[in-house]
C-alpha positions as CSV (number, residue, x, y, z in Angstrom):
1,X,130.4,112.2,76.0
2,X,128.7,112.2,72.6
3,X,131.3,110.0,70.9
4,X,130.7,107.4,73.7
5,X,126.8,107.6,74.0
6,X,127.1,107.3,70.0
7,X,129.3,104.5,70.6
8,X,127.2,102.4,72.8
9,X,124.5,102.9,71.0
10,X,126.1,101.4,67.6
11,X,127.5,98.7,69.7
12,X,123.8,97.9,70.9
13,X,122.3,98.2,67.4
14,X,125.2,96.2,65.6
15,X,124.6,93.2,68.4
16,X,120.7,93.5,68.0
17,X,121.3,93.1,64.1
18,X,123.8,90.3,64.2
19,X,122.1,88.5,66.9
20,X,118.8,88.8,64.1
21,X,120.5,87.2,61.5
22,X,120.5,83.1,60.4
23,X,123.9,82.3,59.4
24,X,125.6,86.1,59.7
25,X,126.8,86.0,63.1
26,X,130.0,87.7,63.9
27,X,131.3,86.9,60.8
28,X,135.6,87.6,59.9
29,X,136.9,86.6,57.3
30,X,140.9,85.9,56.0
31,X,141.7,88.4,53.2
32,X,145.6,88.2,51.8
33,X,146.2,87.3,55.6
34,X,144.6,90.4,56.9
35,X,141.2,90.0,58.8
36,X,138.3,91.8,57.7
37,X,135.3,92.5,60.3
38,X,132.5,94.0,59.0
39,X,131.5,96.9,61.0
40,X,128.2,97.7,59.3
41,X,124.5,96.0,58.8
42,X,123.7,93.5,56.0
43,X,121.9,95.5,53.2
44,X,118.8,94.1,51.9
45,X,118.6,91.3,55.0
46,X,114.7,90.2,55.1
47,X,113.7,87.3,57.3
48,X,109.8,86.5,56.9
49,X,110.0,84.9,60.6
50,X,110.8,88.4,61.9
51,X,108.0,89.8,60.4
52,X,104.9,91.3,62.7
53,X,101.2,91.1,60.8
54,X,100.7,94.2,63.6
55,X,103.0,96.0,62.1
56,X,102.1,95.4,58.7
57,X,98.7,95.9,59.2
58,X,99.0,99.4,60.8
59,X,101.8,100.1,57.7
60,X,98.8,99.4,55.1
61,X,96.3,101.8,57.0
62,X,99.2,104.5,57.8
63,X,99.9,104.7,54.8
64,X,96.7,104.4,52.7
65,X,95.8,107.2,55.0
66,X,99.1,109.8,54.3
67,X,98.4,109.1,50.7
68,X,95.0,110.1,50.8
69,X,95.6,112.9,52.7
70,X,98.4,114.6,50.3
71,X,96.0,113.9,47.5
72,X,93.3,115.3,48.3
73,X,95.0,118.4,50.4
74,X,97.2,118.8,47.2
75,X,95.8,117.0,43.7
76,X,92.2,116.3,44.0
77,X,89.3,118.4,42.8
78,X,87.4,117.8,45.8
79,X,90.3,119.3,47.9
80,X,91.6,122.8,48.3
81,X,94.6,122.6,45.4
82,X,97.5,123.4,47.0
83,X,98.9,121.3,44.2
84,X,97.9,124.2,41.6
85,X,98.5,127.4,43.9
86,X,102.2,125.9,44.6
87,X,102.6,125.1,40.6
88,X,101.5,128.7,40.1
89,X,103.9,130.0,42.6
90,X,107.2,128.3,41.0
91,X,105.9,129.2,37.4
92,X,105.3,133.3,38.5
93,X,109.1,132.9,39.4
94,X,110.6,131.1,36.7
95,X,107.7,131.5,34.0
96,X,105.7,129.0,31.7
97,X,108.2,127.7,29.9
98,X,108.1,124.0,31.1
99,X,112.6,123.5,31.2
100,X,112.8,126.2,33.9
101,X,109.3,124.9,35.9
102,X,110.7,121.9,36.1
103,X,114.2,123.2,37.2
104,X,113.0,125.2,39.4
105,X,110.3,122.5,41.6
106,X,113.0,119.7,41.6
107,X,115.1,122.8,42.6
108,X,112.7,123.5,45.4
109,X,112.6,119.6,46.3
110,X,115.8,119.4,46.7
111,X,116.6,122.1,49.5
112,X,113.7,120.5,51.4
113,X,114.7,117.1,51.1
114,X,118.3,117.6,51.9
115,X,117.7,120.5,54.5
116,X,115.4,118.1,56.7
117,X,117.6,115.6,56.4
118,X,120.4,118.0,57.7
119,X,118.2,118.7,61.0
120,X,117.6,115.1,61.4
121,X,119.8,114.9,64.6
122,X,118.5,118.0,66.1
123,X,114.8,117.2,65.1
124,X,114.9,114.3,67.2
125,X,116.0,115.5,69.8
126,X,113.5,117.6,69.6
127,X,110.5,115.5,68.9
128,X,111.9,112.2,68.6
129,X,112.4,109.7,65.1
130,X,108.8,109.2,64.7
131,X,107.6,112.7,64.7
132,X,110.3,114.0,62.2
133,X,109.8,110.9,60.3
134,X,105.9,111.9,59.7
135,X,107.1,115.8,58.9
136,X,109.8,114.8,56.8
137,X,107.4,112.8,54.7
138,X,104.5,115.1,54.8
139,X,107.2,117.8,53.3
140,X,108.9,115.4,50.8
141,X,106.0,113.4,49.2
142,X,103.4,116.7,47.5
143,X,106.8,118.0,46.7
144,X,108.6,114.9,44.7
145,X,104.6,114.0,43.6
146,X,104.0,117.3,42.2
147,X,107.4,117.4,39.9
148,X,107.1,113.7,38.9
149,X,103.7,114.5,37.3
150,X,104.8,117.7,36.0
151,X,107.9,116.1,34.6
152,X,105.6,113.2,33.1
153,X,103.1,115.8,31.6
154,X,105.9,117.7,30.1
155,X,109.0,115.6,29.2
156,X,108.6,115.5,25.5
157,X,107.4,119.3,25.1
158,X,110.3,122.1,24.7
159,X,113.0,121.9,22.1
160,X,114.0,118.9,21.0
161,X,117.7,118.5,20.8
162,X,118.3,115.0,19.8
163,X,116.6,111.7,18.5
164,X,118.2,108.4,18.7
165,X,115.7,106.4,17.9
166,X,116.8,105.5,14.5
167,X,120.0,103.5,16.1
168,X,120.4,99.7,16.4
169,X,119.5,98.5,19.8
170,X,119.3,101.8,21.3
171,X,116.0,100.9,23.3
172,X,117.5,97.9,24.3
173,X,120.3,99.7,25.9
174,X,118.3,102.5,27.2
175,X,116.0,100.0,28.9
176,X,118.9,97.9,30.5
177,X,120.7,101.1,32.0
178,X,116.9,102.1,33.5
179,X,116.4,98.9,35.0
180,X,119.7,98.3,36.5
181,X,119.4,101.8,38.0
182,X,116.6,100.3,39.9
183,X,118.4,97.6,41.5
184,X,120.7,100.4,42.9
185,X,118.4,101.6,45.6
186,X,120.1,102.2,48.8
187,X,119.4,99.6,51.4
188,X,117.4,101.7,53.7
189,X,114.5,102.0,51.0
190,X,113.5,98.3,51.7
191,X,112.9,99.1,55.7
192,X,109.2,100.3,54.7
193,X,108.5,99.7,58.4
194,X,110.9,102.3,59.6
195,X,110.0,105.1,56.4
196,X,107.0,105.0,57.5
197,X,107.2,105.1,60.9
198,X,105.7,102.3,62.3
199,X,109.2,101.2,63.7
200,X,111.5,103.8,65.2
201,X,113.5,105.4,62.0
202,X,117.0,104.7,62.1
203,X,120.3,106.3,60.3
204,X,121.9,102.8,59.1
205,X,125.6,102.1,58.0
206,X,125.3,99.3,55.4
207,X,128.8,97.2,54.8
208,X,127.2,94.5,52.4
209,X,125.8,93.5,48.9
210,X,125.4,96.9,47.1
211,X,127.3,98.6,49.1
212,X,130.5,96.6,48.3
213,X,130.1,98.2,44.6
214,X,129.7,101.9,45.6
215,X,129.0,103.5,48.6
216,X,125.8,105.7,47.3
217,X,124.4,103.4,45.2
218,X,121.5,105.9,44.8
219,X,122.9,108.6,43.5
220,X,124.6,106.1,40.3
221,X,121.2,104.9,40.1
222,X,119.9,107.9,39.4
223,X,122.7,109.4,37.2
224,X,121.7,106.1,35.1
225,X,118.5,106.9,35.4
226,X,118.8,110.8,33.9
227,X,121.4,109.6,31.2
228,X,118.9,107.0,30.1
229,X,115.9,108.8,30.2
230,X,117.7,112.4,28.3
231,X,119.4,110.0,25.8
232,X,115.8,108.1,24.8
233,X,113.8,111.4,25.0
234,X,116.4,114.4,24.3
235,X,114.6,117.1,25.1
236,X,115.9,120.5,26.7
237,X,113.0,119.9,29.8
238,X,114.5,116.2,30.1
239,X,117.7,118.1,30.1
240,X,116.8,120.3,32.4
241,X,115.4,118.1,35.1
242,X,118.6,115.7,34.8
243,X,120.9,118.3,35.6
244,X,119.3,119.2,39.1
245,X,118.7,115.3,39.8
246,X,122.4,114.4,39.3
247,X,123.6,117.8,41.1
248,X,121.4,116.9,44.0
249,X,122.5,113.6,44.3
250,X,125.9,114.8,44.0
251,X,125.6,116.6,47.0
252,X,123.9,114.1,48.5
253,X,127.2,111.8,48.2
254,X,129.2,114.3,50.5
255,X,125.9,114.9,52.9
256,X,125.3,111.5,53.2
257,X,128.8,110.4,54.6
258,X,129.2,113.4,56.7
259,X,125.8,112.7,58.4
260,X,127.1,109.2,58.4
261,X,130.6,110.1,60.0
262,X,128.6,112.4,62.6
263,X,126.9,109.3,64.1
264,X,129.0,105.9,63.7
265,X,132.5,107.9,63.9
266,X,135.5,105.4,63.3
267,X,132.6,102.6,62.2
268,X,131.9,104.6,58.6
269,X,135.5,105.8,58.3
270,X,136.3,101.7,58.3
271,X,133.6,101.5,56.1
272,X,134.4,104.7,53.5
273,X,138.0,103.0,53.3
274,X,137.0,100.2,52.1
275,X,134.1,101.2,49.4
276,X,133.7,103.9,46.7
277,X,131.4,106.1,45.4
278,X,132.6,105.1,41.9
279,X,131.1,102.1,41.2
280,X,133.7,99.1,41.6
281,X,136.9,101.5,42.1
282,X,137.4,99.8,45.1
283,X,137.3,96.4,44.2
284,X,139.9,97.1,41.2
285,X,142.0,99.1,43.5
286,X,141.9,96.0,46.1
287,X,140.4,98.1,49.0
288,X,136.9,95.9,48.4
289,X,137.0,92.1,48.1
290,X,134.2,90.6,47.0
291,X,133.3,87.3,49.3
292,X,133.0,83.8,47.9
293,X,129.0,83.4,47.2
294,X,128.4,87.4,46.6
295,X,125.5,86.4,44.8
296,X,123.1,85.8,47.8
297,X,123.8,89.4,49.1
298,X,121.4,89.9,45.9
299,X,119.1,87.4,45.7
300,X,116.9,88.3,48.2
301,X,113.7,89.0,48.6
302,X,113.9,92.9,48.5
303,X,115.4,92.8,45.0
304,X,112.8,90.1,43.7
305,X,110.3,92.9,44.6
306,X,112.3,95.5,42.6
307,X,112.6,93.9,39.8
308,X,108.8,93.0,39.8
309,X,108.3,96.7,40.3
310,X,110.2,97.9,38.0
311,X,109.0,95.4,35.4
312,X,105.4,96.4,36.7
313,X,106.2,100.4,36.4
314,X,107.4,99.8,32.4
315,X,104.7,98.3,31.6
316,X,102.7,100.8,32.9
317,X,103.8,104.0,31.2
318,X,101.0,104.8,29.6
319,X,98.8,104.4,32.3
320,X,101.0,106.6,34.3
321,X,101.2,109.8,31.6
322,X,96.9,109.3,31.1
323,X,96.8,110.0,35.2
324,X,99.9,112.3,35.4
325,X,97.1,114.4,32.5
326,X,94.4,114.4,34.6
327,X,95.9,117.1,37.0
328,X,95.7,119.6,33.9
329,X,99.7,120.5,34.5
């Protein structure tokens, strides 16, 4: 009974999406005289007809509001500093030295992040979408806040192991694999409406654009992102907080398609043989064909925002360390 309610449902949600899209439709197309039918959603579709001013009216004030709440419940002076009694916690643990703090609150992030994403199905059930939706974020955001400042306030302390500097378009290189890393965001990061709950959440299977050059195209992203940032830095706390990123994305790759397989069944299996996780194994092994005009599954407006962003968050280093200081970390 579960595999055909799941059924259904997928069936309903995959005809809602097509019926959604300008010029998707049903598409099939003829590959080495096999037929193709994509089983999955478009990644990064975005039509600005579609759009609700409601919607993203009650997405500014939701969210202004959760944001004000974690920082002053967790950061602020004014608030009780749960920020600094959990900081103390990890640290009477692990100690002072900043390699193992670190370590030890990405550590910490990790099992919460992954273990509420685990109870998904159950949760709502339980509560529904919305309401695990606002817990899940409530847990995940002092949490992933409290180590990115950390990790700003203490990247280049510890022992420094290497320094690169000194070679010939290193930071040109280091920059490039940082940026691209950006542009690997899963698809689901651009449906703010649905992360924040404004719109019912949704576990999506994605068969387009990114997803045609590896299957978790967050996780490369952020083994990009680590390599980049320990190569440009090379410190042991850098070091340190790389390793438990890429492990937890590692296991994210196996979570994420068995929490996949557990809702669209035979849908993601069609989809997993035809993708990788290694980015562009399955094109060279012929299993992924890219289609004639790839290009617009990228230029969209989704990515024109990230790379604004990204651009935007560069530029703005130094204004992110002087605030990242402020807590006193």
């Amino acid at each position: 009974m579960r595999v055909r309610r799941n059924k259904q449902e997928r069936e309903r949600d995959q005809k809602t999406f097509l019926s959604s899209q300008v010029g998707w439709g049903e598409e099939k197309r003829e590959e080495e005289g096999d037929q193709l039918t994509l089983v999955g959603e478009d990644s990064a579709a975005f039509s600005l007809s579609s759009q609700s001013l409601s919607e993203w009216s009650t997405f500014t004030v939701a969210t202004s509001f959760v944001l004000y709440l974690v920082s002053y419940v967790w950061f602020l002076p004014s608030g009780p500093h749960i920020g600094d009694a959990y900081l103390h916690s990890v640290q009477s643990i692990v100690g002072q030295d900043p390699a193992s703090t670190i370590a030890a609150m990405l550590l910490f992030f990790a099992v919460t992040h992954s273990g509420l994403a685990s109870l998904r199905p159950l949760s709502e059930s339980l509560i529904g979408p919305r309401a695990h939706r606002v817990i899940f974020a409530l847990v995940s955001l002092p949490l992933s806040l409290s180590a990115i400042s950390y990790f700003i306030n203490h990247a280049h302390d510890g022992h420094q192991l290497w320094d690169l500097h000194h070679l010939p378009l290193f930071h040109s290189l280091v920059f490039l694999t940082d940026f691209l890393s950006f542009l690997l965001l899963y698809p689901a990061t651009f449906n703010l409406l649905e992360i924040s709950a404004v719109q019912s959440p949704k576990l999506h299977l994605y068969d387009t654009g990114v997803m045609r050059i590896t299957r978790h195209p967050q996780s490369v992203g952020q083994v990009m992102w680590c390599f980049a940032h320990a190569a440009w830095i090379g410190t042991d706390v850098v070091v340190s907080a790389s390793l438990i990123l890429i492990a937890h994305h590692m296991f994210s790759v196996w979570n994420g398609d068995r929490r996949l397989q557990d809702r669209y069944g035979e849908s993601f299996l069609e989809v997993k043989a035809r993708t990788s996780v290694v980015p562009f194994l399955a094109i060279l092994e012929g299993r992924q064909v890219l289609p004639e005009g790839y290009w617009r599954e990228w230029a969209r407006a989704p990515y024109l925002a990230v790379v604004m962003g990204t651009t935007a968050a560069y530029v703005a280093h130094p204004w992110m360390m002087a605030g990242a200081s402020l807590l006193g970390w």
